[in-house]
TIRO-2110 file (N, C-alpha, C; in Angstrom, 1 decimal):
// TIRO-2110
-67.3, 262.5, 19.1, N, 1, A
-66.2, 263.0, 19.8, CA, 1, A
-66.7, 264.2, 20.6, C, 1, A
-66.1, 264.4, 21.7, N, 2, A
-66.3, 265.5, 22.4, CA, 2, A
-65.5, 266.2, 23.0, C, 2, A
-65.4, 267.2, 23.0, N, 3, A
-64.0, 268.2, 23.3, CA, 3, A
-64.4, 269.4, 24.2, C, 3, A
-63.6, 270.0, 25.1, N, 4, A
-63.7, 271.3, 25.6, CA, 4, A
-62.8, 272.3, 25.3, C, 4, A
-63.8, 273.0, 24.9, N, 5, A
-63.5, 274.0, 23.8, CA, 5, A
-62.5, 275.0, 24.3, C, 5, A
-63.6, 275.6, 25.4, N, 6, A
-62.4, 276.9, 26.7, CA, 6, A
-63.2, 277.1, 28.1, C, 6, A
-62.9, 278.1, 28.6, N, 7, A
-63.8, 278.5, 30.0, CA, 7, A
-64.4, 279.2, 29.7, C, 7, A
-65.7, 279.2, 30.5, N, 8, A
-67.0, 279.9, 30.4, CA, 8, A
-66.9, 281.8, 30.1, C, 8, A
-65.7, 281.6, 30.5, N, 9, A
-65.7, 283.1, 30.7, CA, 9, A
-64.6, 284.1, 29.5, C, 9, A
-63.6, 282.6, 28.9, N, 10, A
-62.7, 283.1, 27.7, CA, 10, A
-63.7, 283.8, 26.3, C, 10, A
-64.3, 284.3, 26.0, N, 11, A
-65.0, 285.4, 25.1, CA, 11, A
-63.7, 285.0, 23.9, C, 11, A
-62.7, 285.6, 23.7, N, 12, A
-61.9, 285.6, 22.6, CA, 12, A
-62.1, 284.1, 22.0, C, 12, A
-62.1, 282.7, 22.8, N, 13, A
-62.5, 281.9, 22.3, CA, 13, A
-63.6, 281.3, 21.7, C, 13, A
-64.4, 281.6, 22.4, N, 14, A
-66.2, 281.8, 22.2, CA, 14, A
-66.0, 282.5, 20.7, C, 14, A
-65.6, 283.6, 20.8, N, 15, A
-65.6, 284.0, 19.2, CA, 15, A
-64.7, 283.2, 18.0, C, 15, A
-63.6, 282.8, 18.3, N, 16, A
-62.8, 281.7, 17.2, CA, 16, A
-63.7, 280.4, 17.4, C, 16, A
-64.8, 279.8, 18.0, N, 17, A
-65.8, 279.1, 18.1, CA, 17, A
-66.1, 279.6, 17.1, C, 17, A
-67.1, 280.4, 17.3, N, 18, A
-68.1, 280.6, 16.1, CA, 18, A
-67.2, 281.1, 14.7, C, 18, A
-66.6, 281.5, 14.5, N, 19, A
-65.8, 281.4, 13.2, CA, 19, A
-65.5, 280.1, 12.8, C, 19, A
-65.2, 279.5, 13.5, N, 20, A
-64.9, 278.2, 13.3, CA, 20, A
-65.9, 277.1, 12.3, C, 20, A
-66.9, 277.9, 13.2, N, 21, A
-68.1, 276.7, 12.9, CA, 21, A
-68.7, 277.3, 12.0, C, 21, A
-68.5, 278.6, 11.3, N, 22, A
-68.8, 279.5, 10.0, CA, 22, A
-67.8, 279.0, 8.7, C, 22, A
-66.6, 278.8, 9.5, N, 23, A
-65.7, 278.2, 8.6, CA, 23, A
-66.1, 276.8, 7.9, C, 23, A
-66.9, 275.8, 8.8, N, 24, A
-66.6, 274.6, 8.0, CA, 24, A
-68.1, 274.4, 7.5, C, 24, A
-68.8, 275.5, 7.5, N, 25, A
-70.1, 275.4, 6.9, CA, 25, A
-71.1, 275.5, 7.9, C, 25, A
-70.9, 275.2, 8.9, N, 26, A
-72.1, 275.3, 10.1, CA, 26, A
-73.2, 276.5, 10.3, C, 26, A
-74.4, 275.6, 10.2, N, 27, A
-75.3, 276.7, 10.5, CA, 27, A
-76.4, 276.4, 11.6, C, 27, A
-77.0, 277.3, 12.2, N, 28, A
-78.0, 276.9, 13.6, CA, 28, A
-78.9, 276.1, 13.2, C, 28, A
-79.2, 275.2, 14.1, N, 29, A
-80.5, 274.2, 14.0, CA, 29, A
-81.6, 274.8, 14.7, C, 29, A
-81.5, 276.0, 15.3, N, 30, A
-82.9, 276.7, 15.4, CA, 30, A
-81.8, 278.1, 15.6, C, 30, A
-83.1, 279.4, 15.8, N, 31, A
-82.9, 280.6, 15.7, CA, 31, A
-81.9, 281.3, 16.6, C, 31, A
-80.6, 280.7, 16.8, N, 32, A
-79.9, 281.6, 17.9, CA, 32, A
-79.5, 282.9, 17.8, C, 32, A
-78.7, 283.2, 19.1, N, 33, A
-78.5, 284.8, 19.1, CA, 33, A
-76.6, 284.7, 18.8, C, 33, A
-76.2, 284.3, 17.6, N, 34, A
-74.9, 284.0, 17.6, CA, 34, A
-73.9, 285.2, 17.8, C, 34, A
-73.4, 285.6, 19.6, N, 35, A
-72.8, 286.7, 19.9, CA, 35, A
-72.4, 286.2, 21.0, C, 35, A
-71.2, 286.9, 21.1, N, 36, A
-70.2, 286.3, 22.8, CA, 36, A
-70.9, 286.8, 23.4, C, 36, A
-71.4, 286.9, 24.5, N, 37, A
-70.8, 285.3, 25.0, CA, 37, A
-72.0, 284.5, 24.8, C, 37, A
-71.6, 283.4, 24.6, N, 38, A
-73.0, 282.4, 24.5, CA, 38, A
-73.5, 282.0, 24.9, C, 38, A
-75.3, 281.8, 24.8, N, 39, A
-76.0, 281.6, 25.7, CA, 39, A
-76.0, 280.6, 26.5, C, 39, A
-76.1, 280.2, 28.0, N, 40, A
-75.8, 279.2, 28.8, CA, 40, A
-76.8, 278.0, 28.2, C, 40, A
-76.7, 276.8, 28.1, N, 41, A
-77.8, 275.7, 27.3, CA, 41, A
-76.9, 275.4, 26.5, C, 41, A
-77.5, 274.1, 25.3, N, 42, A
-77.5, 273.3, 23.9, CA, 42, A
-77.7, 274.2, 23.0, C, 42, A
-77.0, 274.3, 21.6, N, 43, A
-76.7, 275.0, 20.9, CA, 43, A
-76.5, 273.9, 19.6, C, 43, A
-77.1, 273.8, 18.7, N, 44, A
-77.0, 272.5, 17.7, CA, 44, A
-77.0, 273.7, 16.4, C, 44, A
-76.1, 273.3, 15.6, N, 45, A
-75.3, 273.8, 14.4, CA, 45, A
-75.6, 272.2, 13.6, C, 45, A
-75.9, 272.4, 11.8, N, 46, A
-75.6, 271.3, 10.9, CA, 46, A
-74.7, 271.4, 10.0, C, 46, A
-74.1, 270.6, 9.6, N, 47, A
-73.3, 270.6, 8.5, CA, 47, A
-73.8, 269.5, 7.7, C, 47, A
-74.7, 269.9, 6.4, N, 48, A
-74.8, 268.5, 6.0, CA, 48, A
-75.9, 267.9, 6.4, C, 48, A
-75.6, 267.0, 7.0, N, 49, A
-76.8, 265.6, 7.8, CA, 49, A
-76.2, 265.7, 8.8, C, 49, A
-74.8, 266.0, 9.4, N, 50, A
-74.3, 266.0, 10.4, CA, 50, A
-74.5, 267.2, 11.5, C, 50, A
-74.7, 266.7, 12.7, N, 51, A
-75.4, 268.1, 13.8, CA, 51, A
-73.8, 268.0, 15.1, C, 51, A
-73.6, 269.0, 15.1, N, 52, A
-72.8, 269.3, 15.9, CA, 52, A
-73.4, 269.8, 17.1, C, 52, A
-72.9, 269.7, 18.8, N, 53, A
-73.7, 270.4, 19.7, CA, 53, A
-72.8, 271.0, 20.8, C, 53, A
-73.3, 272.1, 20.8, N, 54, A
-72.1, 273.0, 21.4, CA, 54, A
-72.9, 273.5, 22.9, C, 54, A
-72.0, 272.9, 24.0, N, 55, A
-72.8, 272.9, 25.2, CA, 55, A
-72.2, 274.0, 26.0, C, 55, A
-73.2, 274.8, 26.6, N, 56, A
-72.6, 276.1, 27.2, CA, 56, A
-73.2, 275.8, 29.3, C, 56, A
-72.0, 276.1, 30.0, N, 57, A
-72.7, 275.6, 31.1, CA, 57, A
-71.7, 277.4, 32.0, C, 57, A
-72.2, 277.0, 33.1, N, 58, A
-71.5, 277.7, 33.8, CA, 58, A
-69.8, 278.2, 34.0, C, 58, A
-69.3, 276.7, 33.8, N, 59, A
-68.1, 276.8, 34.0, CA, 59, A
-67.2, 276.5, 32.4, C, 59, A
-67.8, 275.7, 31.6, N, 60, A
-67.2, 275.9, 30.4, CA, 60, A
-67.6, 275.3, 29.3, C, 60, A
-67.4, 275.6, 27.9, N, 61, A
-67.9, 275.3, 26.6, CA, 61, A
-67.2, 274.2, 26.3, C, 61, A
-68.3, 273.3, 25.7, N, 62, A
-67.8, 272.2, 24.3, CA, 62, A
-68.4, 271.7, 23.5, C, 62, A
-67.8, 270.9, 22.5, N, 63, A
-68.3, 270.7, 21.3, CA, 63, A
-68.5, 269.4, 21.3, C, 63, A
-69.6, 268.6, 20.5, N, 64, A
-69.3, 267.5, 20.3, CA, 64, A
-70.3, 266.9, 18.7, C, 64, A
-69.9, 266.0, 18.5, N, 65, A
-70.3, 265.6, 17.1, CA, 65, A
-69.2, 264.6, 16.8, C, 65, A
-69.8, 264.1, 15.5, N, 66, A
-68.4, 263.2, 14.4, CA, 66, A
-67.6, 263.6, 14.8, C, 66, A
-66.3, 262.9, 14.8, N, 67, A
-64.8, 262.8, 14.7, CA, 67, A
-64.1, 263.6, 13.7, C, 67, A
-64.3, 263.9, 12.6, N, 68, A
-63.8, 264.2, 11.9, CA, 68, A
-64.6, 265.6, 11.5, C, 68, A
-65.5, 266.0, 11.8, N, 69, A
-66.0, 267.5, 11.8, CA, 69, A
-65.6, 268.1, 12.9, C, 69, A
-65.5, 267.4, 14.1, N, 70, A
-65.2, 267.9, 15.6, CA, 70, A
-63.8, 268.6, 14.8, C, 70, A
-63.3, 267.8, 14.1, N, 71, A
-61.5, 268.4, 14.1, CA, 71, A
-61.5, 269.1, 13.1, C, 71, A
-62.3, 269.1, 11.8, N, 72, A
-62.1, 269.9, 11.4, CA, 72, A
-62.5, 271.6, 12.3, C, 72, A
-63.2, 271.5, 12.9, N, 73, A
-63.9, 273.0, 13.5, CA, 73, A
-62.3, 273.4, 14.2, C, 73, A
-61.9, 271.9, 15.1, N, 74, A
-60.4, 272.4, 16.0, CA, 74, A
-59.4, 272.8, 15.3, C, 74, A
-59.2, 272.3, 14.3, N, 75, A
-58.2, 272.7, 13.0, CA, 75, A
-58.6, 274.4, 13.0, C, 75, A
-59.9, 274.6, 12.4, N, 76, A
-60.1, 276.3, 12.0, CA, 76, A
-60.3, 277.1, 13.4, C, 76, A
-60.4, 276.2, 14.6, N, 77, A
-60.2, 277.3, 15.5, CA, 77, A
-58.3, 278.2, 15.9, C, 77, A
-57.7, 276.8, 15.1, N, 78, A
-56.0, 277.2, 16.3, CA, 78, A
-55.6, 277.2, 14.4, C, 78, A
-56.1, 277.4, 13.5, N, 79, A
-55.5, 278.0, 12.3, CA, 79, A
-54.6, 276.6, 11.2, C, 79, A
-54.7, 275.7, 11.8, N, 80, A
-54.2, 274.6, 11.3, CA, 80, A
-54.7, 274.6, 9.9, C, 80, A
END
């Protein structure tokens, strides 16, 4: 599943991002610099065996992975 997350430039969400992805256990699949705003590129988080990839472009962020981790991260971003 793949989702957009917010716009490139929403910072408050970028940060409920990364909470989010703190929340369901996520951790970097190599050495990032985890701070708003995020670096423009691929961004791979694991949970598990499961890799989530969090794409950063000019104009805006998203996530994608399993179905059912995608939502749980969407759940801990909007507090569900």
């Amino acid at each position: 599943m793949r989702v957009d997350v917010c716009a490139r430039e929403d910072y408050p969400s970028q940060a409920k991002l990364l909470d989010a992805l703190a929340a369901v256990g996520a951790y970097p699949d190599d050495d990032y610099e985890l701070e708003v705003p995020l670096p423009t590129g691929l961004l791979r988080f694991r949970v598990g065996s499961d890799l989530l990839t969090v794409f950063v472009d000019a104009w805006a962020v998203d996530l994608e992975g399993p179905d059912d981790l995608v939502r749980r991260v969407l759940a801990a971003i909007t507090g569900d």
